[in-house]
VOKEKE-593461 format. One record per residue: x, y, z of N, C-alpha, C in turn. Coordinates in steps of 0.05 Angstrom, whole numbers, always signed. Atoms other than C-alpha are relative to their C-alpha. Layout:
<nu->X nv->Y nw->Z cau->X cav->Y caw->Z cu->X cv->Y cw->Z>
...
REM end
This chain:
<nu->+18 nv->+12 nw->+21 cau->+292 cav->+1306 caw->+137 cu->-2 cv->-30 cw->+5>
<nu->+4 nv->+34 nw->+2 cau->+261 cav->+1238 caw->+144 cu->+11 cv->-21 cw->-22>
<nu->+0 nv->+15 nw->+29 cau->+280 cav->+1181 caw->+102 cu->-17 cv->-10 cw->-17>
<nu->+14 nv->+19 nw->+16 cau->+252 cav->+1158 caw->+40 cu->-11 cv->-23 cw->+3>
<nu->+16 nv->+29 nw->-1 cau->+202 cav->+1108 caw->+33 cu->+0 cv->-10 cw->-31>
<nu->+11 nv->+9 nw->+20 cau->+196 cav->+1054 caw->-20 cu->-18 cv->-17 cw->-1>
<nu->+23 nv->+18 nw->+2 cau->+132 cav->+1034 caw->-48 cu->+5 cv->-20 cw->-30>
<nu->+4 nv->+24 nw->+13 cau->+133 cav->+974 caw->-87 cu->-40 cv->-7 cw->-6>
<nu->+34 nv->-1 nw->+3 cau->+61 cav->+967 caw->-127 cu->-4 cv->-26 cw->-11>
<nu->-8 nv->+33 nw->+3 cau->+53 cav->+897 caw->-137 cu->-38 cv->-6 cw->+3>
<nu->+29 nv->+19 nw->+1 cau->-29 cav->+878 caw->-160 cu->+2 cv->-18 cw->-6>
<nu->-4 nv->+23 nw->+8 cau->-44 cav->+813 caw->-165 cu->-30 cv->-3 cw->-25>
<nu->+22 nv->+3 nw->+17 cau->-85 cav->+788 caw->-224 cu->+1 cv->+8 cw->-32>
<nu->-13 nv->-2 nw->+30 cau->-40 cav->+802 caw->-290 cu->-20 cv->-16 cw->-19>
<nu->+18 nv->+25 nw->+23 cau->-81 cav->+775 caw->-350 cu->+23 cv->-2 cw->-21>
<nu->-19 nv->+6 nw->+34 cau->-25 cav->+783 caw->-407 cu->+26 cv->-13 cw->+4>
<nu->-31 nv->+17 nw->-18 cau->+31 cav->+750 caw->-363 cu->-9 cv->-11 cw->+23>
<nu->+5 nv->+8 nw->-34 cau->-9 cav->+704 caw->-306 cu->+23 cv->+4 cw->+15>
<nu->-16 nv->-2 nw->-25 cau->+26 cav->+720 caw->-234 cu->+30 cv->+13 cw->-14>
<nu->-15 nv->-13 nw->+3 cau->+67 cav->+775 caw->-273 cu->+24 cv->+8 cw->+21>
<nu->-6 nv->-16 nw->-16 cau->+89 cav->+804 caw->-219 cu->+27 cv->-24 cw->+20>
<nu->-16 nv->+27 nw->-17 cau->+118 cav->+735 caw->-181 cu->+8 cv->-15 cw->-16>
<nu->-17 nv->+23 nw->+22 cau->+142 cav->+697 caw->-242 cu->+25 cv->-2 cw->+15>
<nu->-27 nv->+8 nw->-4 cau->+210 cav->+671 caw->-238 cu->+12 cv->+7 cw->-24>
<nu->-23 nv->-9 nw->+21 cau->+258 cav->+708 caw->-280 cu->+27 cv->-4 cw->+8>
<nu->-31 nv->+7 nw->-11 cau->+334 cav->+686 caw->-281 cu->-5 cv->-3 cw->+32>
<nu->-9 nv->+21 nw->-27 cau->+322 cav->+645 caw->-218 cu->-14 cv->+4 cw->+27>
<nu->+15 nv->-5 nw->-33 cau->+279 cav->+677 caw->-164 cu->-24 cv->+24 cw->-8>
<nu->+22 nv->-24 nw->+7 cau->+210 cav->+720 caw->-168 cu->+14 cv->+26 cw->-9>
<nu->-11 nv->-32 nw->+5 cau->+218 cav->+783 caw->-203 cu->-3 cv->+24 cw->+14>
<nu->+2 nv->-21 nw->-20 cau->+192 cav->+824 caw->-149 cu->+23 cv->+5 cw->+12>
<nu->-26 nv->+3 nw->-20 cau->+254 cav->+799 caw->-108 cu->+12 cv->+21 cw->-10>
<nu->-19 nv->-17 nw->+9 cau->+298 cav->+846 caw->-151 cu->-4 cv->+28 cw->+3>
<nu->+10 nv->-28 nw->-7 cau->+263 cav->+915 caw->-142 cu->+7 cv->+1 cw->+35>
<nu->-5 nv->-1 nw->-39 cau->+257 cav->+901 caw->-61 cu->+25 cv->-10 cw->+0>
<nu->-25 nv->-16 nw->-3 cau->+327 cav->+881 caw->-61 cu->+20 cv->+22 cw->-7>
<nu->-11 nv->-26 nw->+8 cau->+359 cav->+936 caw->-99 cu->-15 cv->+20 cw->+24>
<nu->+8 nv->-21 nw->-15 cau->+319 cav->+983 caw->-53 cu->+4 cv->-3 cw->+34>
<nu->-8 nv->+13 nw->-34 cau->+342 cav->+944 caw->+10 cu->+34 cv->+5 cw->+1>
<nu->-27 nv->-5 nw->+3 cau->+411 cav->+945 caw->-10 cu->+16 cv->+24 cw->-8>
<nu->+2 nv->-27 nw->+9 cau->+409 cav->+1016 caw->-35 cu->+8 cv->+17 cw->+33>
<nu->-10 nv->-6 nw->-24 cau->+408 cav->+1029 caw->+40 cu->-12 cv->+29 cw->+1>
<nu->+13 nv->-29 nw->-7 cau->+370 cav->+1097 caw->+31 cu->-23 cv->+4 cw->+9>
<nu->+37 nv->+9 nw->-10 cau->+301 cav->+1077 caw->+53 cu->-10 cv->-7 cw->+32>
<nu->+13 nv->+11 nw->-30 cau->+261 cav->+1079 caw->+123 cu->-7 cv->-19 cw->-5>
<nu->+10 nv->+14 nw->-7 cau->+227 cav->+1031 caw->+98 cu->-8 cv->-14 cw->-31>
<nu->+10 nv->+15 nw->+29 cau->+210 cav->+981 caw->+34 cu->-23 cv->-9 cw->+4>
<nu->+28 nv->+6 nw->-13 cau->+141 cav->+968 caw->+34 cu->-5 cv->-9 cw->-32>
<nu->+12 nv->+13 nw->+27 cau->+96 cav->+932 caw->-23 cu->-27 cv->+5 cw->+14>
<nu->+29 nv->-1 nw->+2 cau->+28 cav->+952 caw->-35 cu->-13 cv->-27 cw->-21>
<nu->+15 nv->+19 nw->+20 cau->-17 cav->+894 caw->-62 cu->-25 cv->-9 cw->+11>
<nu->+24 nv->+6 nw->-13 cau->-84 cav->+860 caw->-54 cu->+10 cv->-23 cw->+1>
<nu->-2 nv->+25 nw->+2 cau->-54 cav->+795 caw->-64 cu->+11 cv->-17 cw->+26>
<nu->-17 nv->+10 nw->-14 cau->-32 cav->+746 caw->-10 cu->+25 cv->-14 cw->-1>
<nu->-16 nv->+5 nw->+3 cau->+7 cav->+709 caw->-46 cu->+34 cv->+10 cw->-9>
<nu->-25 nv->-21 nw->+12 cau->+51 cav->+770 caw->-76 cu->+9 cv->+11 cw->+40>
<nu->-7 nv->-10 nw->-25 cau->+48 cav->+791 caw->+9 cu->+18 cv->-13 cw->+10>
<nu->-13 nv->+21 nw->-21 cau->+79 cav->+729 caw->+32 cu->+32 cv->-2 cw->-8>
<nu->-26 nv->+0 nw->+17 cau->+140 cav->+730 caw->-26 cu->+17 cv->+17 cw->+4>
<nu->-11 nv->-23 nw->-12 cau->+150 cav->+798 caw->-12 cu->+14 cv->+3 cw->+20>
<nu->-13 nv->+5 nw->-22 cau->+165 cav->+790 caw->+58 cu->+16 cv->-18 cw->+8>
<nu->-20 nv->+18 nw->+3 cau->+203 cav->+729 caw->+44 cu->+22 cv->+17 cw->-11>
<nu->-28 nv->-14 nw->+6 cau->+254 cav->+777 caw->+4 cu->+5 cv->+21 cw->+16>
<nu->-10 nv->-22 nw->-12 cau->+255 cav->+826 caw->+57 cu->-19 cv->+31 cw->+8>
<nu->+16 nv->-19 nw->-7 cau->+198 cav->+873 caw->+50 cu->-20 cv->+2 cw->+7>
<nu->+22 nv->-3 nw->-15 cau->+148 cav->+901 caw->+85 cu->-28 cv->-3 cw->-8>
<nu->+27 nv->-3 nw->+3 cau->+75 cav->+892 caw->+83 cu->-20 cv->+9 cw->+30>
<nu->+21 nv->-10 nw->-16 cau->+42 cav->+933 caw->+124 cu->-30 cv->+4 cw->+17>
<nu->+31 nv->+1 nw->+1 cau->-29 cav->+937 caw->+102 cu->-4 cv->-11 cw->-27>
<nu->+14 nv->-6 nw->+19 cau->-66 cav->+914 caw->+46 cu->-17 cv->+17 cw->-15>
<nu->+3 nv->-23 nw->+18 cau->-91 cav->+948 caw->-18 cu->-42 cv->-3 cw->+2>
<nu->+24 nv->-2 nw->-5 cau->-169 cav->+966 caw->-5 cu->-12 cv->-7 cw->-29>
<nu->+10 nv->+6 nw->+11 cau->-214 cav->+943 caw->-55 cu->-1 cv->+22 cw->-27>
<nu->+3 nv->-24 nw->+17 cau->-221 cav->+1013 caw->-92 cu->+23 cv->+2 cw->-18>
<nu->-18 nv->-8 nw->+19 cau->-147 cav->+1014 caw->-125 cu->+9 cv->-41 cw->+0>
<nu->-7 nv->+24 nw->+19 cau->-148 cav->+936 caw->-131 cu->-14 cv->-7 cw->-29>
<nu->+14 nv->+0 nw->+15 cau->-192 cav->+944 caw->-190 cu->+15 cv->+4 cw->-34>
<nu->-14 nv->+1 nw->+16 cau->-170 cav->+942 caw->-265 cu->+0 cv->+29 cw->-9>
<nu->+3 nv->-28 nw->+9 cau->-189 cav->+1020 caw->-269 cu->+22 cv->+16 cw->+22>
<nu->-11 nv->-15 nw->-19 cau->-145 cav->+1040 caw->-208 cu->+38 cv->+13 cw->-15>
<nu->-21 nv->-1 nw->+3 cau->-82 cav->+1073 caw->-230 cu->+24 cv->+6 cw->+16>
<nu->-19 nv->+4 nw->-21 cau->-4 cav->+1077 caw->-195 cu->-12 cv->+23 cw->+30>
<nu->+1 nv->-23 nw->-21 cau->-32 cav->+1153 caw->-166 cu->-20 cv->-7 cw->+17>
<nu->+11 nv->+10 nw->-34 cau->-88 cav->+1121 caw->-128 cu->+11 cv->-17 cw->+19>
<nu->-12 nv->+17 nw->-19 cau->-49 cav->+1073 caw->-102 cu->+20 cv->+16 cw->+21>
<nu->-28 nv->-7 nw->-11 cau->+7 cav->+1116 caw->-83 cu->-17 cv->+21 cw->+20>
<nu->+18 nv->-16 nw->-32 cau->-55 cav->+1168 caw->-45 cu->-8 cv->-18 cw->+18>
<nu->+13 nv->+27 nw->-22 cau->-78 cav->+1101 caw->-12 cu->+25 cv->-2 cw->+17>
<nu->-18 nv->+9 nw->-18 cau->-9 cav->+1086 caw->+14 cu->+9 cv->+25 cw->+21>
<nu->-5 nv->-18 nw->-10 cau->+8 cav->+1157 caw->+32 cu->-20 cv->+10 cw->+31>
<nu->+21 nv->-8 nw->-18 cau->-59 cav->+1169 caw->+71 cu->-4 cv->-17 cw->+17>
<nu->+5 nv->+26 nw->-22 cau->-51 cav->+1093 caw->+113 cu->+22 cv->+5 cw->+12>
<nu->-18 nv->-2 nw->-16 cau->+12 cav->+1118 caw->+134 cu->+2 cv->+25 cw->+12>
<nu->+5 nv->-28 nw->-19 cau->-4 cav->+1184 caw->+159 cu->-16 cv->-3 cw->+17>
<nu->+11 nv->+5 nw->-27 cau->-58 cav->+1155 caw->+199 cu->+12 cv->-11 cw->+29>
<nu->-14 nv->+10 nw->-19 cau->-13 cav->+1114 caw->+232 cu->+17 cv->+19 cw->+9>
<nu->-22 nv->-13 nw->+0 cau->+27 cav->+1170 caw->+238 cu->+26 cv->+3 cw->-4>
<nu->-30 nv->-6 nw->+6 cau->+87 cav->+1169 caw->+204 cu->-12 cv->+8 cw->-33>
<nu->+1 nv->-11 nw->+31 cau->+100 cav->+1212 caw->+137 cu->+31 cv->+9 cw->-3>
<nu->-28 nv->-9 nw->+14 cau->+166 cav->+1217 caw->+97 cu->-9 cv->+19 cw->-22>
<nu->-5 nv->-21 nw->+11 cau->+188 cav->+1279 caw->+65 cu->-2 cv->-11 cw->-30>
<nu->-8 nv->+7 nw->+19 cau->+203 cav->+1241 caw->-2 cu->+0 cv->-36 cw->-1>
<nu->+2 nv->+25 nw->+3 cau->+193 cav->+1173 caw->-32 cu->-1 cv->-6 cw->-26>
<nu->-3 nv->+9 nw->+27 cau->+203 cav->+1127 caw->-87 cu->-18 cv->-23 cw->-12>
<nu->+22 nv->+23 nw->+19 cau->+148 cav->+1085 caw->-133 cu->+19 cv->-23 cw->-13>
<nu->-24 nv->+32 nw->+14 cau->+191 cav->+1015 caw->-152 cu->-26 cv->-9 cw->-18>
<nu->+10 nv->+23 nw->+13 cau->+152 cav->+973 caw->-201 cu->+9 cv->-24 cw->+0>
<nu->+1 nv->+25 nw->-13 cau->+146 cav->+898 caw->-182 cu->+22 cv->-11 cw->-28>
<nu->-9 nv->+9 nw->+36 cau->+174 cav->+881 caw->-256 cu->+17 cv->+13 cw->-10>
<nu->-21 nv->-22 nw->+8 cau->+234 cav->+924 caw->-258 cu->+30 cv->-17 cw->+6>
<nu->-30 nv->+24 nw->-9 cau->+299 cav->+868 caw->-254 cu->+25 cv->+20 cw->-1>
<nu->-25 nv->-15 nw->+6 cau->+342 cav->+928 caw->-283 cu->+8 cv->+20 cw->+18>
<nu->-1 nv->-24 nw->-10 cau->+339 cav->+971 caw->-219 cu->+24 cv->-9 cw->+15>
<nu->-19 nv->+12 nw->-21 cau->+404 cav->+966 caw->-174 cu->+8 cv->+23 cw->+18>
<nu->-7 nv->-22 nw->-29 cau->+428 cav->+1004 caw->-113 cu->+10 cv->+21 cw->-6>
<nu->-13 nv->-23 nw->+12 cau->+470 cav->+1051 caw->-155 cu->-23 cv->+11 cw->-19>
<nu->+11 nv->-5 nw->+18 cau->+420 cav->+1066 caw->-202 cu->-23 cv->+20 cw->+21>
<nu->+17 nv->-14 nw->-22 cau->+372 cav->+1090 caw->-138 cu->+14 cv->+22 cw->+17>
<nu->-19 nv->-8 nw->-18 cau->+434 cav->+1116 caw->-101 cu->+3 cv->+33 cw->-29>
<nu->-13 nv->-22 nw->+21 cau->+456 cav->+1167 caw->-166 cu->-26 cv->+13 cw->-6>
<nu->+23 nv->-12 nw->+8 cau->+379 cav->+1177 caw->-178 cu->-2 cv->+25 cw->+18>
<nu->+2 nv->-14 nw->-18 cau->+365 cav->+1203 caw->-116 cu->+13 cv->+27 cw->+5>
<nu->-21 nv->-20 nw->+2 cau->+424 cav->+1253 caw->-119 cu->-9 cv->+19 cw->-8>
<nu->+16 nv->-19 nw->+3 cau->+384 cav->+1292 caw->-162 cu->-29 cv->+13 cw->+7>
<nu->+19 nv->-9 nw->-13 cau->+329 cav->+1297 caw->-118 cu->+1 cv->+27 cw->+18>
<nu->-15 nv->-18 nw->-25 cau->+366 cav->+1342 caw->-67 cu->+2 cv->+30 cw->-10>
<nu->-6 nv->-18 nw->+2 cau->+370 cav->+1395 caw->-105 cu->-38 cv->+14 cw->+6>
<nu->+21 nv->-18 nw->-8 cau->+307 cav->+1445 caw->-84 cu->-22 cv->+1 cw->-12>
<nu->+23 nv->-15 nw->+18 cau->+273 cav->+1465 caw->-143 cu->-3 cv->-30 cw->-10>
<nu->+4 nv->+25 nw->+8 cau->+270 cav->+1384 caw->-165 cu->-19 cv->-18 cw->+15>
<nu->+12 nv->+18 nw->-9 cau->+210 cav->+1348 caw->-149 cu->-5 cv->-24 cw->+4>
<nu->-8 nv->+24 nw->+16 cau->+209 cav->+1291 caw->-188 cu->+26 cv->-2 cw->-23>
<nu->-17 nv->+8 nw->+7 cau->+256 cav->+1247 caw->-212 cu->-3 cv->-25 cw->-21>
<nu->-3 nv->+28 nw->+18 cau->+248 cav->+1194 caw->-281 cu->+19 cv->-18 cw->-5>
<nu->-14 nv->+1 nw->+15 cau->+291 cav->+1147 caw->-309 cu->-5 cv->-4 cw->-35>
<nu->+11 nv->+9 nw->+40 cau->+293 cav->+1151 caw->-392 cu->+13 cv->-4 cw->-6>
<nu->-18 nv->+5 nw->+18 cau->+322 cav->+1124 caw->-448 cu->-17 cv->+16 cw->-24>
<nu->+9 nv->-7 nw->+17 cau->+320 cav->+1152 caw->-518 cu->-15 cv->-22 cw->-25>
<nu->+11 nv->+27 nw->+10 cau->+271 cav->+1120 caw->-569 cu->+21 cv->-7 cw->-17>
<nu->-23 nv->+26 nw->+12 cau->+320 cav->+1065 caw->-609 cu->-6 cv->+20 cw->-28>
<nu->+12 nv->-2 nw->+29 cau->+279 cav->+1097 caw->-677 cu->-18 cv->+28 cw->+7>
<nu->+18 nv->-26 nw->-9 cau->+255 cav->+1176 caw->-681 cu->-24 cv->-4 cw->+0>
<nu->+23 nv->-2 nw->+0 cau->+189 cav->+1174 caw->-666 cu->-21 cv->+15 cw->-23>
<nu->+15 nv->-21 nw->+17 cau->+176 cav->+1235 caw->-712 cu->+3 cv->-3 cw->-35>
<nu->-3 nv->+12 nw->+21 cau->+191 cav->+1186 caw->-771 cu->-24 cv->-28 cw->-15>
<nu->+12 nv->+27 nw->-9 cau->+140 cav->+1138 caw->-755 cu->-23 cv->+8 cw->-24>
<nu->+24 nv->-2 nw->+21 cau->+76 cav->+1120 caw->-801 cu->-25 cv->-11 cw->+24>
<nu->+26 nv->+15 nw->-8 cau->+1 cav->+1104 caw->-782 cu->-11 cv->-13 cw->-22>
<nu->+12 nv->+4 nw->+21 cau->-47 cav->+1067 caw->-816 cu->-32 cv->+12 cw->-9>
<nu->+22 nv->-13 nw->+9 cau->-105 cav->+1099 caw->-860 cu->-29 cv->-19 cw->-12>
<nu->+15 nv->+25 nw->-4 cau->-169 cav->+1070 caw->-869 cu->+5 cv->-12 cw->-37>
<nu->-12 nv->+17 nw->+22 cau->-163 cav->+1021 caw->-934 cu->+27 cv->-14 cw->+13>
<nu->-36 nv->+3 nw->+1 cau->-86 cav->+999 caw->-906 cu->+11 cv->+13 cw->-4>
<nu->-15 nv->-13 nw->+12 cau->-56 cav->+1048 caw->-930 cu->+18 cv->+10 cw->+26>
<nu->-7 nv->-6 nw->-18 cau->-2 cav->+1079 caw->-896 cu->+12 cv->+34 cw->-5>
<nu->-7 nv->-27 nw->+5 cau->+17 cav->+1153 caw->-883 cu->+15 cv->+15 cw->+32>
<nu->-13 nv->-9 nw->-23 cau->+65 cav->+1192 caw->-836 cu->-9 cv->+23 cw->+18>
<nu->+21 nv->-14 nw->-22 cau->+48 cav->+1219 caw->-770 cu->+11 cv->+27 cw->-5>
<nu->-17 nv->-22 nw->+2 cau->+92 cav->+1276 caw->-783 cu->+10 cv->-3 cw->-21>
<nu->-13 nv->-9 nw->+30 cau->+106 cav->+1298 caw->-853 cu->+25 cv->+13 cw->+4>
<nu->-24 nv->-12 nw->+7 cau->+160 cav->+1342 caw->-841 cu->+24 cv->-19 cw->+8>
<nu->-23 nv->+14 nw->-11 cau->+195 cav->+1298 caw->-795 cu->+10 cv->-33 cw->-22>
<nu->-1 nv->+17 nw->+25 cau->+189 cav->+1238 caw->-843 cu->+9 cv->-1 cw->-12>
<nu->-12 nv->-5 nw->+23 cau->+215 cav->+1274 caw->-896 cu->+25 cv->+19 cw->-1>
<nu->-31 nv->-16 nw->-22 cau->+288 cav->+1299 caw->-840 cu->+10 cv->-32 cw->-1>
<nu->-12 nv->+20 nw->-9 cau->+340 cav->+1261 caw->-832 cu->+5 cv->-12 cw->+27>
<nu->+6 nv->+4 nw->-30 cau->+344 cav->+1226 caw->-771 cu->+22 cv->+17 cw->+13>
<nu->-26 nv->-9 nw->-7 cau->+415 cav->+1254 caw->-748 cu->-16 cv->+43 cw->-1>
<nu->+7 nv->-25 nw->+5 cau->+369 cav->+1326 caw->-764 cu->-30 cv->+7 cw->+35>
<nu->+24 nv->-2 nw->-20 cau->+317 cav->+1310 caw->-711 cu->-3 cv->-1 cw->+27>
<nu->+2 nv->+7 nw->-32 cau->+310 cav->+1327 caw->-634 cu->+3 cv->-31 cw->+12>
<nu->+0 nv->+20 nw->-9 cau->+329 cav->+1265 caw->-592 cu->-37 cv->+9 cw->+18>
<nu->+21 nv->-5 nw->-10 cau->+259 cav->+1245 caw->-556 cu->+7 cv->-24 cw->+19>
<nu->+5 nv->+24 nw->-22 cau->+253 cav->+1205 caw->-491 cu->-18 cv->-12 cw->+12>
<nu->+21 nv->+15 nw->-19 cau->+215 cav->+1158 caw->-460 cu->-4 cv->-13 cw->+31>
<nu->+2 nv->+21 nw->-24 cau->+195 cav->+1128 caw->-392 cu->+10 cv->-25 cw->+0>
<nu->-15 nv->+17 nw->+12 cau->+237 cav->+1074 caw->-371 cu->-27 cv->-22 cw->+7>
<nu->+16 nv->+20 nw->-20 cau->+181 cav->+1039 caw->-329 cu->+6 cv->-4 cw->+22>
<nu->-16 nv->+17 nw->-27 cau->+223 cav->+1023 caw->-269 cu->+0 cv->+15 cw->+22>
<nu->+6 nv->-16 nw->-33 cau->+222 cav->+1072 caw->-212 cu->-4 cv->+33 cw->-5>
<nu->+3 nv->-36 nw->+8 cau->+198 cav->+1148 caw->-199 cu->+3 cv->+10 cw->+35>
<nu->-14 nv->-10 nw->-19 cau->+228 cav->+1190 caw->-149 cu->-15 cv->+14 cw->+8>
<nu->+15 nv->-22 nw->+9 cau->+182 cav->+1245 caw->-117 cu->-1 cv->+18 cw->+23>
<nu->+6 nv->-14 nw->-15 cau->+172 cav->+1300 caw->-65 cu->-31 cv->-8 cw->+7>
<nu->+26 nv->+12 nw->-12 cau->+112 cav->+1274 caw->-18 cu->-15 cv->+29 cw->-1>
<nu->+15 nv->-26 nw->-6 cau->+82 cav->+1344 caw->-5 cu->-6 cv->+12 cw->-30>
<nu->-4 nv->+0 nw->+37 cau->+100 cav->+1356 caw->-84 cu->-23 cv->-6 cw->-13>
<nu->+6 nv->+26 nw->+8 cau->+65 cav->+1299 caw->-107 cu->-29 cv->+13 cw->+10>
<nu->+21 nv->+0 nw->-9 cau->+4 cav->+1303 caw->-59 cu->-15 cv->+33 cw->-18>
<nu->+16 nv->-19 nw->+4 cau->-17 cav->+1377 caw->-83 cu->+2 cv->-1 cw->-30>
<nu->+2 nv->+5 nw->+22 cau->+0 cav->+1365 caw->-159 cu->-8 cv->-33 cw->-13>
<nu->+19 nv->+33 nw->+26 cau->-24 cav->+1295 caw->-177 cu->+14 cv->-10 cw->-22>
<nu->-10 nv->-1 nw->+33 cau->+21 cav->+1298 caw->-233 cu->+37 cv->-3 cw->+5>
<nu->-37 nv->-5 nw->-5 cau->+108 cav->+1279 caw->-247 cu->+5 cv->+28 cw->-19>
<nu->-8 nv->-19 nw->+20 cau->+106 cav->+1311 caw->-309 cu->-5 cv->+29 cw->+3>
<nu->-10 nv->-18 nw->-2 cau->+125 cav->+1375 caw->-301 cu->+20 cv->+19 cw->+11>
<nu->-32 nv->-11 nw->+11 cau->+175 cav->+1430 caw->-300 cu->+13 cv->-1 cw->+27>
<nu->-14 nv->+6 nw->-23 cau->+204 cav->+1410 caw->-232 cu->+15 cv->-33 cw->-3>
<nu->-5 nv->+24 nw->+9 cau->+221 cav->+1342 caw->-262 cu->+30 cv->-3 cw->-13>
<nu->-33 nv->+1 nw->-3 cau->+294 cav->+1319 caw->-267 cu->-7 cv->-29 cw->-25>
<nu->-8 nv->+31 nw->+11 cau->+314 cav->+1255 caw->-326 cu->+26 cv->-9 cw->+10>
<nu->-24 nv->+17 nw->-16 cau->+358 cav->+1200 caw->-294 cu->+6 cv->-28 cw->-29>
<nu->-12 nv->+20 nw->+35 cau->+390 cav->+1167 caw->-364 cu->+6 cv->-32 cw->+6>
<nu->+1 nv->+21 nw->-2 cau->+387 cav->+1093 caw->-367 cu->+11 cv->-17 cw->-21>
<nu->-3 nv->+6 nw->+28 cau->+421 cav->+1058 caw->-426 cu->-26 cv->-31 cw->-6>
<nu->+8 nv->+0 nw->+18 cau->+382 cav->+1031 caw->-476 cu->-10 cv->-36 cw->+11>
<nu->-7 nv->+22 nw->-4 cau->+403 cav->+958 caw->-457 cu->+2 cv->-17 cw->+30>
<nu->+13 nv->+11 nw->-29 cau->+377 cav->+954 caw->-388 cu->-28 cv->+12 cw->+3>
<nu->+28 nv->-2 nw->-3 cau->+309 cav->+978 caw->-406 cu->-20 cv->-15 cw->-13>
<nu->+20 nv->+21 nw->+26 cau->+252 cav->+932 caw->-430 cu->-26 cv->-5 cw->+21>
<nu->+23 nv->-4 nw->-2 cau->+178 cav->+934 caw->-426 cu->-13 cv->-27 cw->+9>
<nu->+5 nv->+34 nw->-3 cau->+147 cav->+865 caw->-398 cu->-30 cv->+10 cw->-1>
<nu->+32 nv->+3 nw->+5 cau->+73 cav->+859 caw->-434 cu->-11 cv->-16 cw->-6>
<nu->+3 nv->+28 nw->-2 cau->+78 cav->+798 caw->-459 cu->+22 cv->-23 cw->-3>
<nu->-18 nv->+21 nw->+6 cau->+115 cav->+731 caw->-476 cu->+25 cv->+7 cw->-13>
<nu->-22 nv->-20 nw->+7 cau->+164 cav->+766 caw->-516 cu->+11 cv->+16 cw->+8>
<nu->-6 nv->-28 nw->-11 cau->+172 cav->+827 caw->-481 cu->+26 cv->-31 cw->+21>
<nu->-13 nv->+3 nw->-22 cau->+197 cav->+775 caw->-420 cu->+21 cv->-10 cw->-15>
<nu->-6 nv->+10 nw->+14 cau->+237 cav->+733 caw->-462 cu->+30 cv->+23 cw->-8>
<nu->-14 nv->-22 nw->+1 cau->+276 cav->+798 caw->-483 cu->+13 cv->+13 cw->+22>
<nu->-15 nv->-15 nw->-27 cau->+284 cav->+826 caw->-415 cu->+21 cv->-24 cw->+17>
<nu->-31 nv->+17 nw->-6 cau->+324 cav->+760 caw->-391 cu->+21 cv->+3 cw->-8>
<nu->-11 nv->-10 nw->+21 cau->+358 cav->+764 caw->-448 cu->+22 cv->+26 cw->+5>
<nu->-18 nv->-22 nw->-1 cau->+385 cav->+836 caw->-428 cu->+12 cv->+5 cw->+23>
<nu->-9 nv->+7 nw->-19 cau->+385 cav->+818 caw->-360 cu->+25 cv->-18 cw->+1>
<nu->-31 nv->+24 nw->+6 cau->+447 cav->+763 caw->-377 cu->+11 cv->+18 cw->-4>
<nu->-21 nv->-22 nw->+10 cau->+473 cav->+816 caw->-411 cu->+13 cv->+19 cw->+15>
<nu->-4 nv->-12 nw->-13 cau->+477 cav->+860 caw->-364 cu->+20 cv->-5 cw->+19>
<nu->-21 nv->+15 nw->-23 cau->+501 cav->+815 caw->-309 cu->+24 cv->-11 cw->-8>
<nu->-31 nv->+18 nw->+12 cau->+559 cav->+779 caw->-362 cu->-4 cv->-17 cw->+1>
<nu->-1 nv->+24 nw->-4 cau->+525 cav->+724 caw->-360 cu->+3 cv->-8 cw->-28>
<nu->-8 nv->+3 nw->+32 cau->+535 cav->+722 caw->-442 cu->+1 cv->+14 cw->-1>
REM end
């Protein structure tokens, strides 16, 4: 079996966080931390970063990873999502001829990923019937407690029954952590799709996951990032 490849998706052109993707979080671009964790993970042919950007190309390969090719015009667009990117990358490297059995999607904006976290993921890849691989946490607050709003303001629950359960009474529910997806290449290519019943969850606590959308969001993820590390 070939080794894993990681793709790193890294567009340039963030509007709700300019140069998202290359900020400087706790001390050095945030890309740096995805492509090291996946360098130092040591399970990878190859770390690669897909982007249209030059300046995200040049940073990249300053921390270590590859840039191969650039991202064609078609999935640099604000409509392109991770799966065209990830058929664009798949199909520029089969021309060239090389294809790995299995590979992993990093997100550029993922500080919480580390070598063990890819290393233990992966583990449950191996097994047969496991195509894909997530990491989740559970939501903080049941979901199936939650309210919308009606027109006037008003407010009313999305789920009556659940609303009116105690939480301690209600299925745990999980979410995407954001940060990396594990996947069978041949898998992948004929289904289009993670979600489903070949799909493995890789548990994440609670306190190394955080969403970066805006000013706050980042602000928070340092924040858990210290934490994490001991730095408070």
């Amino acid at each position: 079996m070939t080794k894993p490849y990681a793709i790193i998706t890294a567009r340039g052109g963030s509007k709700r966080v300019p140069k998202k993707n290359i900020r400087e979080f706790c001390g050095k671009p945030i890309i740096a931390y995805s492509i090291e964790a996946a360098l130092e993970s040591g399970l990878f042919g190859d770390v690669m970063v897909s982007t249209d950007s030059e300046e995200i190309a040049e940073i990249a390969k300053r921390y270590g990873a590859n840039v191969p090719f650039m991202r064609s015009e078609k999935t640099s667009n604000d409509y392109a999502d991770t799966t065209d990117v990830l058929y664009e990358v798949i199909d520029m490297y089969r021309a060239r001829g090389i294809q790995f059995d299995t590979f992993c999607c990093i997100y550029p904006t993922a500080p919480f990923i580390t070598p063990e976290k890819l290393r233990e993921s992966y583990r449950l890849l191996q097994d047969k019937d496991v195509y894909n691989v997530i990491p989740m946490v559970p939501f903080s607050f049941p979901p199936q407690r939650g309210m919308h709003l009606k027109d006037g303001g008003y407010i009313e629950p999305v789920d009556v029954e659940g609303a009116n359960s105690r939480s301690q009474d209600l299925p745990t529910i999980y979410h995407d952590c954001g940060q990396f997806y594990w996947m069978k290449t041949d898998a992948y290519l004929k289904n289009g799709d993670i979600l489903n019943n070949h799909t493995k969850p890789f548990f994440v606590p609670e306190t190394e996951v955080q969403d970066i959308d805006n000013e706050t969001d980042w602000q928070l993820a340092e924040m858990k990032y210290k934490f994490m590390k001991g730095m408070i």
